[in-house]
DSSP file (Angstrom, degrees, kcal/mol; ACC not computed):
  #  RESIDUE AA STRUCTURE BP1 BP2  ACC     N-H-->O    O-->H-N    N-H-->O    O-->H-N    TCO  KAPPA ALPHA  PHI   PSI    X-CA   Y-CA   Z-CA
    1    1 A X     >        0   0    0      0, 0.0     4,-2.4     0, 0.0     5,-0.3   0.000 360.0 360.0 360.0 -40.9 -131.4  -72.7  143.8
    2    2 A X  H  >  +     0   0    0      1,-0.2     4,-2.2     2,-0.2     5,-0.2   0.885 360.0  58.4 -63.3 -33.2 -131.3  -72.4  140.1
    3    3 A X  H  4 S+     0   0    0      2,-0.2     4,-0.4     1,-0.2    -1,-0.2   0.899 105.8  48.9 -20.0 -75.3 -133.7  -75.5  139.9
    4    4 A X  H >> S+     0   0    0      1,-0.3     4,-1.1     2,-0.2     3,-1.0   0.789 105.3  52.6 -44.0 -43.1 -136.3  -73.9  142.0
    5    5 A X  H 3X S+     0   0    0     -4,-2.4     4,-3.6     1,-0.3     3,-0.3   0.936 116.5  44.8 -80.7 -24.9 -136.5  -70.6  140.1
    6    6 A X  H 3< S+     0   0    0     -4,-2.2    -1,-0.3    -5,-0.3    -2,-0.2   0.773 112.0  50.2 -74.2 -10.9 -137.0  -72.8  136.9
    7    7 A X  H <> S+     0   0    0     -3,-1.0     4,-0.6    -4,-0.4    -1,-0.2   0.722 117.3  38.1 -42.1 -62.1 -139.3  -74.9  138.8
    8    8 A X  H  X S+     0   0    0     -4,-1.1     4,-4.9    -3,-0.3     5,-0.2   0.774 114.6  60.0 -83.7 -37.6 -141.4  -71.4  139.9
    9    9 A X  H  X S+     0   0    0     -4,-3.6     4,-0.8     1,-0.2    -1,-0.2   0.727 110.1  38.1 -70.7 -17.1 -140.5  -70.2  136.2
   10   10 A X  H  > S+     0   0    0     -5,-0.2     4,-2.1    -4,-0.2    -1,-0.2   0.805 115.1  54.7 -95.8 -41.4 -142.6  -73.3  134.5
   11   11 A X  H  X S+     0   0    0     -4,-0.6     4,-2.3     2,-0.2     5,-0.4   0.962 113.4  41.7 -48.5 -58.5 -145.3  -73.2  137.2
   12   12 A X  H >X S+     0   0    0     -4,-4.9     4,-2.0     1,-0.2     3,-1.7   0.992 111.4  49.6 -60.0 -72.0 -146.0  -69.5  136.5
   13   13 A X  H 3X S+     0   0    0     -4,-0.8     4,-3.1     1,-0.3     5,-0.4   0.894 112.4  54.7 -28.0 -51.6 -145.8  -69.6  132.8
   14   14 A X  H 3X S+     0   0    0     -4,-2.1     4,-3.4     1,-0.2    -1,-0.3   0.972 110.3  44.4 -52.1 -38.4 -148.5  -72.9  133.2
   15   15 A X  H << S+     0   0    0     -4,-2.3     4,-0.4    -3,-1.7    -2,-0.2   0.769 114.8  53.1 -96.5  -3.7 -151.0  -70.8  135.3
   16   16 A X  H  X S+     0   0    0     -4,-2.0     4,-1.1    -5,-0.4    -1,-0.3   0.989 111.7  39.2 -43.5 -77.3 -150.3  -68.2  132.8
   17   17 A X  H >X S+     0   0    0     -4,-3.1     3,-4.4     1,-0.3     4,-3.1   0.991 115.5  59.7 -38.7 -74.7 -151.1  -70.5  129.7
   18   18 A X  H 3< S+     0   0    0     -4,-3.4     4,-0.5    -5,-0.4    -1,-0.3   0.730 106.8  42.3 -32.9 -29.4 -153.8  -71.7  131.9
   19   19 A X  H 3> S+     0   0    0     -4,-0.4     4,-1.0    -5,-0.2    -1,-0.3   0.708 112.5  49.9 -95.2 -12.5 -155.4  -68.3  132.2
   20   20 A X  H <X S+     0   0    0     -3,-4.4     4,-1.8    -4,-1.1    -2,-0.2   0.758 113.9  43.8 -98.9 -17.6 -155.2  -67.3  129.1
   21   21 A X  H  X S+     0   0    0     -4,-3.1     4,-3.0    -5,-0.2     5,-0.2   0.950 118.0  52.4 -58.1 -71.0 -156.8  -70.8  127.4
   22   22 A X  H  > S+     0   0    0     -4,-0.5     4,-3.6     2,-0.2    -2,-0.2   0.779 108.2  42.7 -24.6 -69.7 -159.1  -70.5  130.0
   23   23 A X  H  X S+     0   0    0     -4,-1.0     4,-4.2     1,-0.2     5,-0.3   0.977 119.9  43.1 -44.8 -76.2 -160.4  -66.9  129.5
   24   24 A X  H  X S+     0   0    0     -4,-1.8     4,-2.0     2,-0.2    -1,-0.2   0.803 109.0  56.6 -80.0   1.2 -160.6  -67.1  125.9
   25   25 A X  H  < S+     0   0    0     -4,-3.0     4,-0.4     1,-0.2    -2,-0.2   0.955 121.3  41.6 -73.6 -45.2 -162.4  -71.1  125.9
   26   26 A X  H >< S+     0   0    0     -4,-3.6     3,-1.7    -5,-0.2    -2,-0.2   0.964 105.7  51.6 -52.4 -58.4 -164.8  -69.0  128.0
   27   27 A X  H 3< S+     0   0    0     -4,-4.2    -1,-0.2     1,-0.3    -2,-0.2   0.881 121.9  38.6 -74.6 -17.4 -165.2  -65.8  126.4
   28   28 A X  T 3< S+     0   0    0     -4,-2.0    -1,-0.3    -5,-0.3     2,-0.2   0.467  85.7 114.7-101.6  11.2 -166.1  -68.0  122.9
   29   29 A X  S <  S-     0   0    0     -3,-1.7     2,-2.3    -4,-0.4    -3,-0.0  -0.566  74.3-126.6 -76.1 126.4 -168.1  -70.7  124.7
   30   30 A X  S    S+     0   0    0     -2,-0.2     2,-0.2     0, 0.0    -1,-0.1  -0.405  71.9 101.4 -87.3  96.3 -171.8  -70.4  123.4
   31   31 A X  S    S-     0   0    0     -2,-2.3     5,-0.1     1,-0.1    -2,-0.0  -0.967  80.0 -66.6-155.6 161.2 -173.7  -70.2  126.8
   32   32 A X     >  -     0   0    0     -2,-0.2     4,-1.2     1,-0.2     3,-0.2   0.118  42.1-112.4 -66.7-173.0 -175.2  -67.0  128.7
   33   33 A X  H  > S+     0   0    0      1,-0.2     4,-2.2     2,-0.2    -1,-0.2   0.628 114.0  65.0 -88.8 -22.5 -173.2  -64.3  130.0
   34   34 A X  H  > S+     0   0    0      2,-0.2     4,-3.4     1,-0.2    -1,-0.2   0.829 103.4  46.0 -61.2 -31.5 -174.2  -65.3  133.5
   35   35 A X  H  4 S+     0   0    0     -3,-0.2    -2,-0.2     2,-0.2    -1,-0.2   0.688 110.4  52.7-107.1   7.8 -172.4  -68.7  133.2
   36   36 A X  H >X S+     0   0    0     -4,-1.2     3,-2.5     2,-0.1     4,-2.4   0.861 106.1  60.1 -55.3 -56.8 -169.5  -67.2  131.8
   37   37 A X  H 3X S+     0   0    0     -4,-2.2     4,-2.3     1,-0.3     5,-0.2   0.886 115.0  28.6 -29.5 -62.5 -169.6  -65.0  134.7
   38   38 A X  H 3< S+     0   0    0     -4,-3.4    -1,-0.3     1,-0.2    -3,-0.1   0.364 109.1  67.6-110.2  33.1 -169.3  -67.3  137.1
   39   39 A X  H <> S+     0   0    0     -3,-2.5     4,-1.2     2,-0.2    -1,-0.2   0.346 110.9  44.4 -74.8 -22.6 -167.3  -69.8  135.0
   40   40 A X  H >X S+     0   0    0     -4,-2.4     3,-3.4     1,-0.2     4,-2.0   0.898 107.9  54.0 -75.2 -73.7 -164.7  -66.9  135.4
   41   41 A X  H 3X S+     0   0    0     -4,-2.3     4,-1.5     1,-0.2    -1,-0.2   0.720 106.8  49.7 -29.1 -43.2 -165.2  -66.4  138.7
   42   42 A X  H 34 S+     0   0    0     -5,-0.2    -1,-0.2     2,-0.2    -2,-0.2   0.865 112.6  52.6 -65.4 -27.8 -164.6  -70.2  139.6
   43   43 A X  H XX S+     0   0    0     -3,-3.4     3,-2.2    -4,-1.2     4,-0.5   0.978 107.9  50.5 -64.6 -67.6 -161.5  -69.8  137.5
   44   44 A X  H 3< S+     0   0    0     -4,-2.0     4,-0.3     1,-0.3     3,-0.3   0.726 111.2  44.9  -3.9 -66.2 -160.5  -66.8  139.5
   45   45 A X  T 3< S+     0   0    0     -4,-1.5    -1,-0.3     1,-0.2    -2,-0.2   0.335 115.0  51.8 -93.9  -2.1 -160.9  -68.4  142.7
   46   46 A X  T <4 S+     0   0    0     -3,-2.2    -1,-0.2     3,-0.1    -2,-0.2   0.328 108.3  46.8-100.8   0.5 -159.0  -71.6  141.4
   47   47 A X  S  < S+     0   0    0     -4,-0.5     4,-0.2    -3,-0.3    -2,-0.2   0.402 114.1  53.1-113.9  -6.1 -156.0  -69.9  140.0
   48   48 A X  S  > S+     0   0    0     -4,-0.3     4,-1.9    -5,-0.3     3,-0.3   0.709 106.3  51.1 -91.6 -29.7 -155.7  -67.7  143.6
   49   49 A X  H  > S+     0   0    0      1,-0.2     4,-1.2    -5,-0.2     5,-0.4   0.910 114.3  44.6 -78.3 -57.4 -155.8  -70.6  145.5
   50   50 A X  H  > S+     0   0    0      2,-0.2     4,-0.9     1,-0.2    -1,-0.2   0.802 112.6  47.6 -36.6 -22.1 -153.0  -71.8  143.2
   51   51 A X  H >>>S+     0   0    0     -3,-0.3     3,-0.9    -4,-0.2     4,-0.8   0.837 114.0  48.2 -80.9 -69.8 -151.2  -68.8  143.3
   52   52 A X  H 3X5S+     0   0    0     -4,-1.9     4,-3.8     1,-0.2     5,-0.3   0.835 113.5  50.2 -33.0 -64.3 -151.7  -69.0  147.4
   53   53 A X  H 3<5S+     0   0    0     -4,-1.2    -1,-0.2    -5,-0.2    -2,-0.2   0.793 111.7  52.1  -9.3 -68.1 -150.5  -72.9  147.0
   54   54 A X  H XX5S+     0   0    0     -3,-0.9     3,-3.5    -4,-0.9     4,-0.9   0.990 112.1  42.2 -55.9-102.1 -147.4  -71.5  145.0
   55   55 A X  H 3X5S+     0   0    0     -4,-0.8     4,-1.3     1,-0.3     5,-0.3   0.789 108.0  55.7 -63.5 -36.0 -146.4  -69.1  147.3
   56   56 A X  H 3X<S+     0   0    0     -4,-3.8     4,-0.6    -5,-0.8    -1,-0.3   0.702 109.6  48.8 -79.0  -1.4 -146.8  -71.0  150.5
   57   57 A X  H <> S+     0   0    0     -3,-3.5     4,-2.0    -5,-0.3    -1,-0.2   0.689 106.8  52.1-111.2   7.4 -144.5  -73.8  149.3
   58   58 A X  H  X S+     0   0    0     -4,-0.9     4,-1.4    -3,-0.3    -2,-0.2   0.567 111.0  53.4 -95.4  15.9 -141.8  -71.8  148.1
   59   59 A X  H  X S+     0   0    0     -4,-1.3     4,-2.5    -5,-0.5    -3,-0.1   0.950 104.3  47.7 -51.1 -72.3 -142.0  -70.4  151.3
   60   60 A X  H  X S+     0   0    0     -4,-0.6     4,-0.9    -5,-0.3    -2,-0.2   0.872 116.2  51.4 -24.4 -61.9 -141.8  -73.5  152.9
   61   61 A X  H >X S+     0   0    0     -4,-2.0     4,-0.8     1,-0.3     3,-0.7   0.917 110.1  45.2 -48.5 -50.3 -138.6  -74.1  150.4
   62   62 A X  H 3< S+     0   0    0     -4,-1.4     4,-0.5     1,-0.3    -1,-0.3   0.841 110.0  55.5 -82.1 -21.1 -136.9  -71.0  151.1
   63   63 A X  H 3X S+     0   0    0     -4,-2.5     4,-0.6     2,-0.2    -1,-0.3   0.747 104.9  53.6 -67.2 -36.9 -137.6  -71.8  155.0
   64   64 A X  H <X S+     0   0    0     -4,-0.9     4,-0.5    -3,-0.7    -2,-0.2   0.458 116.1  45.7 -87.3 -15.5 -135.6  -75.7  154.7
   65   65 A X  H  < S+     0   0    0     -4,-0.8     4,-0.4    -3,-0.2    -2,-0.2   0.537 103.6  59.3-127.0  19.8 -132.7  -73.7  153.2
   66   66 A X  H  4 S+     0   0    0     -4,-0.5     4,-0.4    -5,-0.3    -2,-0.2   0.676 113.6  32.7 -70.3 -42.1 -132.7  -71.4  155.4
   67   67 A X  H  X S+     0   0    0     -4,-0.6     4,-1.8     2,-0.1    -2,-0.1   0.476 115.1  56.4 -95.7   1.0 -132.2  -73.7  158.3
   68   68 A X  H  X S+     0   0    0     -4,-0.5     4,-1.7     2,-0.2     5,-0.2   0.922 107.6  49.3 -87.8 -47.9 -130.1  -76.0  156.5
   69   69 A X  H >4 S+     0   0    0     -4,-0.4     3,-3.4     2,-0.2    -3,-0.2   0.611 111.7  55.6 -48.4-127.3 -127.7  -72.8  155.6
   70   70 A X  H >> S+     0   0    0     -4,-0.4     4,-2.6     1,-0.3     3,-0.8   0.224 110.8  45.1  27.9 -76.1 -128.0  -72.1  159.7
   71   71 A X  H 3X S+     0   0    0     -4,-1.8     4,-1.0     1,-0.2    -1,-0.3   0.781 105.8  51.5 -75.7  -9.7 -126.8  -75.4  160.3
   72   72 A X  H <X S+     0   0    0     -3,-3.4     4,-1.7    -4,-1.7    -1,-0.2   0.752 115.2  47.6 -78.3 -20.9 -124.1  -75.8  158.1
   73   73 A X  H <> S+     0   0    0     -3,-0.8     4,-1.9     2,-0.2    -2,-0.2   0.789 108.1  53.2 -75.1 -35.2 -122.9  -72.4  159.6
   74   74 A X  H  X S+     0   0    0     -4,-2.6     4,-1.3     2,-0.2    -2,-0.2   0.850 114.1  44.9 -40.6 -59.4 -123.5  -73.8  163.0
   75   75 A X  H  X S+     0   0    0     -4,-1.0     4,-2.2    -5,-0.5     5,-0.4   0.963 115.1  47.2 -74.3 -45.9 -121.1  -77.1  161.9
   76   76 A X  H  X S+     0   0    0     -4,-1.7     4,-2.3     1,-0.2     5,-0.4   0.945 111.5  46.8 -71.1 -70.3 -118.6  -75.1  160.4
   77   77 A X  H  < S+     0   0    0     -4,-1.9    -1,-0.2     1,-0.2    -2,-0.2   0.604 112.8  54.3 -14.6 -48.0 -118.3  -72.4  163.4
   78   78 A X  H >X S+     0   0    0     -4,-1.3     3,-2.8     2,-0.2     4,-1.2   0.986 109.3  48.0 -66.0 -76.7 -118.2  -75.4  165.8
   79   79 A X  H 3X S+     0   0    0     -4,-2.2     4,-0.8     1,-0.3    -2,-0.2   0.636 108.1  51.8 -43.6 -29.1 -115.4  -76.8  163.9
   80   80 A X  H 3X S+     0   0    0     -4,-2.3     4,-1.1    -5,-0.4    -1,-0.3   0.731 110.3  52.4 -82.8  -5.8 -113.2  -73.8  163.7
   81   81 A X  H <> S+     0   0    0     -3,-2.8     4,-2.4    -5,-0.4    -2,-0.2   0.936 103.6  48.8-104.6 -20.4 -113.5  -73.5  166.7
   82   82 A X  H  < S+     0   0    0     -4,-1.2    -1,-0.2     2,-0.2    -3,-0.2   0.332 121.3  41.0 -60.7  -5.9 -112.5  -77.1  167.8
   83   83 A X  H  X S+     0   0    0     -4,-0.8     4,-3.1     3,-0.1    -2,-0.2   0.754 103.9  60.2 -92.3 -23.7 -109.3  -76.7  165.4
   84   84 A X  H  X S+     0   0    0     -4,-1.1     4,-1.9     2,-0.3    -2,-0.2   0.795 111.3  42.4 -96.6 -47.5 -108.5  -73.4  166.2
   85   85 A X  H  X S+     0   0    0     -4,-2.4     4,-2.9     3,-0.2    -1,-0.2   0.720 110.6  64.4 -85.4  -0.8 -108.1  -74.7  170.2
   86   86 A X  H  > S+     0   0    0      2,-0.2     4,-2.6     1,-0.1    -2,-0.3   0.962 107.1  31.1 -73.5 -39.2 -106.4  -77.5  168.7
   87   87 A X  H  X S+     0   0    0     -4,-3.1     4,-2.4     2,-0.2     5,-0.2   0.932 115.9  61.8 -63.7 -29.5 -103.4  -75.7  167.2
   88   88 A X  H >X S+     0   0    0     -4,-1.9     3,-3.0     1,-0.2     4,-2.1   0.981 107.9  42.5 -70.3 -69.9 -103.8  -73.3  170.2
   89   89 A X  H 3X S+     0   0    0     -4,-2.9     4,-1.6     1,-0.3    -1,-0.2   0.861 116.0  51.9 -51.9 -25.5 -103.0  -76.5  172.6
   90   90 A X  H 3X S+     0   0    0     -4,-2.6     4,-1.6     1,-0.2    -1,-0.3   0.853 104.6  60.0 -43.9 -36.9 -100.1  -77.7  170.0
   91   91 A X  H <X S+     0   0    0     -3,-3.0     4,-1.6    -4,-2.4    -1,-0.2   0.837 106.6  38.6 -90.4 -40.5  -98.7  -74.4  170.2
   92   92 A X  H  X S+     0   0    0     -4,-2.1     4,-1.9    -5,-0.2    -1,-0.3   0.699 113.1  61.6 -99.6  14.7  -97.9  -74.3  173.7
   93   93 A X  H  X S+     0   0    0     -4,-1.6     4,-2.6    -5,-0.4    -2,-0.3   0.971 105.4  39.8 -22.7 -85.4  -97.0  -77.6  173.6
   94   94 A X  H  X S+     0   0    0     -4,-1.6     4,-1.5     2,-0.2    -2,-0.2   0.733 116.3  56.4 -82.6 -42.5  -94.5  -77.3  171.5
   95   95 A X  H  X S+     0   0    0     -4,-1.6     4,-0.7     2,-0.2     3,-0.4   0.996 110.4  48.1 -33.5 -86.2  -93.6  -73.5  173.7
   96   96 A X  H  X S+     0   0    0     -4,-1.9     4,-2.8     1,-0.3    -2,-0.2   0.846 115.3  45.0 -52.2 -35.7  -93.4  -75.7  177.1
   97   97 A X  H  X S+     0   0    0     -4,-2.6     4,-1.6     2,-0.1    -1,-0.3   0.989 113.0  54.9 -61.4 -55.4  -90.8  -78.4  174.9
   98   98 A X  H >X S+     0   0    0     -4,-1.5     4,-1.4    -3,-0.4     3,-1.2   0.886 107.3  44.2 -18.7 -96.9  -89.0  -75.4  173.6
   99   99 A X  H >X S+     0   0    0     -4,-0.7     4,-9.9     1,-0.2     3,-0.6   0.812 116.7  50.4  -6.9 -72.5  -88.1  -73.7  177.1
  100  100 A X  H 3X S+     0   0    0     -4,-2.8     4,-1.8     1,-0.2    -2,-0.2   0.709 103.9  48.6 -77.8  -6.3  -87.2  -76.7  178.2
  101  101 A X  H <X S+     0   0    0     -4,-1.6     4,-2.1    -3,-1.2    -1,-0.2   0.745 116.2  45.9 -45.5 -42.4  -85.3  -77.4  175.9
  102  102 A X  H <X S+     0   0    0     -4,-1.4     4,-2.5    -3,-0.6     5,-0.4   0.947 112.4  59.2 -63.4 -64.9  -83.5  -73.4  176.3
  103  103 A X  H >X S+     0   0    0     -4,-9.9     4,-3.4     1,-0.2     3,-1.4   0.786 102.9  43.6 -25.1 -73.8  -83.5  -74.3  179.7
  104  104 A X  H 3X S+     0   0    0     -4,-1.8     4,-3.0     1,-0.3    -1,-0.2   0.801 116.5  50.4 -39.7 -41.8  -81.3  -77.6  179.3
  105  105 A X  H 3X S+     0   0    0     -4,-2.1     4,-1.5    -3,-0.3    -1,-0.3   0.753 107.6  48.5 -91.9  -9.2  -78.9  -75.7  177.0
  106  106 A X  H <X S+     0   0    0     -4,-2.5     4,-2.3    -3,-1.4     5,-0.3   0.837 113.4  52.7 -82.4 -39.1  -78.3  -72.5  179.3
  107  107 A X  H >X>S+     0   0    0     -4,-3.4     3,-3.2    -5,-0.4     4,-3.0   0.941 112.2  43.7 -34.5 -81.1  -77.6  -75.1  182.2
  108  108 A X  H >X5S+     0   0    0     -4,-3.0     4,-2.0     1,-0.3     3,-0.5   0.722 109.4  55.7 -22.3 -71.5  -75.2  -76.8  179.9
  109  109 A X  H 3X5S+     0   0    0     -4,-1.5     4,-1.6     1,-0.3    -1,-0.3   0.627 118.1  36.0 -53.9 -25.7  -73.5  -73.3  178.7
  110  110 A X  H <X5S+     0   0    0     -3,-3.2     4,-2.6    -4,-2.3    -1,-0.3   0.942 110.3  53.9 -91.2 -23.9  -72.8  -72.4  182.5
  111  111 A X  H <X5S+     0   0    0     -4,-3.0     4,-0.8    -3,-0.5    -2,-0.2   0.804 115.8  45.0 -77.0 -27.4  -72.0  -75.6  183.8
  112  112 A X  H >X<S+     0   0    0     -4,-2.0     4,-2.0    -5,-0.7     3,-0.7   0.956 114.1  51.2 -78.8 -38.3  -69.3  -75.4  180.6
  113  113 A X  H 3< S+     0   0    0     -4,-1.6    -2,-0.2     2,-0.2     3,-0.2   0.998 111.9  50.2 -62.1 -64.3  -68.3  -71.3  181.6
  114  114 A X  H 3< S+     0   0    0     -4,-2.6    -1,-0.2     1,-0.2    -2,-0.1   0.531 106.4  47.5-101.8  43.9  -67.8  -72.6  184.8
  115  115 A X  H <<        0   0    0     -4,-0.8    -1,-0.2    -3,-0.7    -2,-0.2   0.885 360.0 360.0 -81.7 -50.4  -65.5  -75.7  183.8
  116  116 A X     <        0   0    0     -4,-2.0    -1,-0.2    -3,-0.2    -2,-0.2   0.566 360.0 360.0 -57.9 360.0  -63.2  -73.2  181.5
């Protein structure tokens, strides 16, 4: 994530630079004030479609880790929940040995009360 915003932060800062080169290479360029005008204006409309550009791929970005997040939450969920019925079957596993084990040894303990 930190990438991106340094990414977004060098992009911006360019069309920055860019606007500000731009602007004054225009405003001291000797030609009339009409084709500055729409020298600006072309600029204009080429640094919004850049901006528009710019914002529809970190859209895009924030949208791929958005589902990537999703699925890793998805994996992980899935997986607790396949360990979580594994210990559960261990556990009465090891309950069902148990018993019978208790069982065996309360047999024993009467069959020994009624030897004595």
């Amino acid at each position: 994530m930190n990438r991106q915003n340094d990414h977004t932060k060098t992009v911006l800062l360019a069309i920055g630079a860019g606007l500000l080169g731009a602007s004054v290479a225009l405003l001291f360029a000797p030609q009339s004030g009409k084709k500055t005008r729409r020298g600006l204006q072309r600029f204009g409309g080429n640094v919004s479609r850049r901006a528009e550009d710019l914002y529809e791929d970190l859209t895009d970005r924030l949208e791929e880790m958005v589902t990537a997040a999703e699925t890793i939450g998805s994996n992980g969920l899935e997986k607790g929940k396949e360990t979580g019925q594994k210990i559960q079957n261990e556990l009465v596993r090891r309950l069902e040995a148990s018993k019978d084990l208790i069982s065996k040894q309360i047999t024993r303990i009467e069959s020994l009360r009624k030897a004595s």
